[in-house]
C-alpha positions as CSV (number, residue, x, y, z in Angstrom):
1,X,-5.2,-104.6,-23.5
2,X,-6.3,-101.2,-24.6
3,X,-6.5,-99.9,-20.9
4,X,-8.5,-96.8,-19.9
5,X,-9.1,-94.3,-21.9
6,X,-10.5,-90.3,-21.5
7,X,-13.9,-90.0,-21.7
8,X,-13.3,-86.6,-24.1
9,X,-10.8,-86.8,-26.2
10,X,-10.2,-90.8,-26.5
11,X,-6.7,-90.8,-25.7
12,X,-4.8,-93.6,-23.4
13,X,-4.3,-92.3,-20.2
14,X,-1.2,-92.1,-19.0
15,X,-0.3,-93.8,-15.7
16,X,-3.0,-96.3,-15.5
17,X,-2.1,-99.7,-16.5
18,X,-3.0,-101.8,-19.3
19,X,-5.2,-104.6,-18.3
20,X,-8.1,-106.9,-18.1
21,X,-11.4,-106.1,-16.0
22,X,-10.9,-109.0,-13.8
23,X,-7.5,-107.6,-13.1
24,X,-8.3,-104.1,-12.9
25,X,-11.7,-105.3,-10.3
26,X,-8.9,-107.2,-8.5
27,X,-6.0,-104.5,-8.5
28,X,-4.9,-101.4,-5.5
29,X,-6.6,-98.5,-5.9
30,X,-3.1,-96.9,-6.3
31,X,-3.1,-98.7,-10.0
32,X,-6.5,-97.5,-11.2
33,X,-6.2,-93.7,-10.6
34,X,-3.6,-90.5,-10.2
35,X,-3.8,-88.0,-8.1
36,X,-5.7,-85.3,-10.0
37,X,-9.9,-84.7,-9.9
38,X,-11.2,-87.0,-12.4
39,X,-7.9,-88.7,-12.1
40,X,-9.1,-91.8,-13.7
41,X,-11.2,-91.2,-16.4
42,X,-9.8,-87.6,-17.7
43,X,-6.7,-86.5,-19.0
44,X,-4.7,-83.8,-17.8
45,X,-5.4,-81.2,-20.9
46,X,-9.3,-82.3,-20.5
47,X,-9.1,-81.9,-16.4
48,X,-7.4,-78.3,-17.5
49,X,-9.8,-77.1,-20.4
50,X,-12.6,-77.7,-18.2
51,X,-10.8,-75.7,-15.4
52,X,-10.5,-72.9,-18.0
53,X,-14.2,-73.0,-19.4
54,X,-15.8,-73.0,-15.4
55,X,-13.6,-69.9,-15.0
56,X,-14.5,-68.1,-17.9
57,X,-18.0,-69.3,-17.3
58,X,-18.0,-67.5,-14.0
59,X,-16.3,-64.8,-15.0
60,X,-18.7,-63.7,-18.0
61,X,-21.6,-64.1,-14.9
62,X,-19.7,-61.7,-12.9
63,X,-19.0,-59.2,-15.7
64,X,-22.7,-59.2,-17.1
65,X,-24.6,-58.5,-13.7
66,X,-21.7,-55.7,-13.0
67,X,-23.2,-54.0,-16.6
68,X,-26.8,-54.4,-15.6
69,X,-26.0,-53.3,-11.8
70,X,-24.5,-50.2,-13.8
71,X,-27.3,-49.6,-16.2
72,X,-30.1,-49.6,-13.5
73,X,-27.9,-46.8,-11.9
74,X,-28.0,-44.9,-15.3
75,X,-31.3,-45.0,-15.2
């Protein structure tokens, strides 16, 4: 079986078993997931890049409304 792969980059991902949908409908919930958000269709360097890109996403927010906060005070 090829087993579950990441929805980004395509890789296997690790800690999920290999098998069937039958057997994977049929299985724990233990055996279909780790303990990490999007623990069972992400890998970790996915889960973390998207981490990163929120972040940085936020951050940029924060910095741009501090410049226009600053030049309405120029002003």
């Amino acid at each position: 079986r090829k087993g579950a792969v990441c929805g980004d980059c395509k890789i296997s991902l690790p800690g999920i078993k290999h098998m069937s949908n039958p057997e994977f409908k049929n299985c724990k919930k233990r055996e279909k997931t780790v303990a990490r958000a999007y623990g069972g269709s992400r890998c970790a360097n996915c889960v973390r890049q998207r981490i990163v890109r929120a972040f940085l996403v936020e951050e940029q927010k924060i910095v741009k409304k501090v410049l226009a906060e600053k030049g309405r005070k120029s002003k």
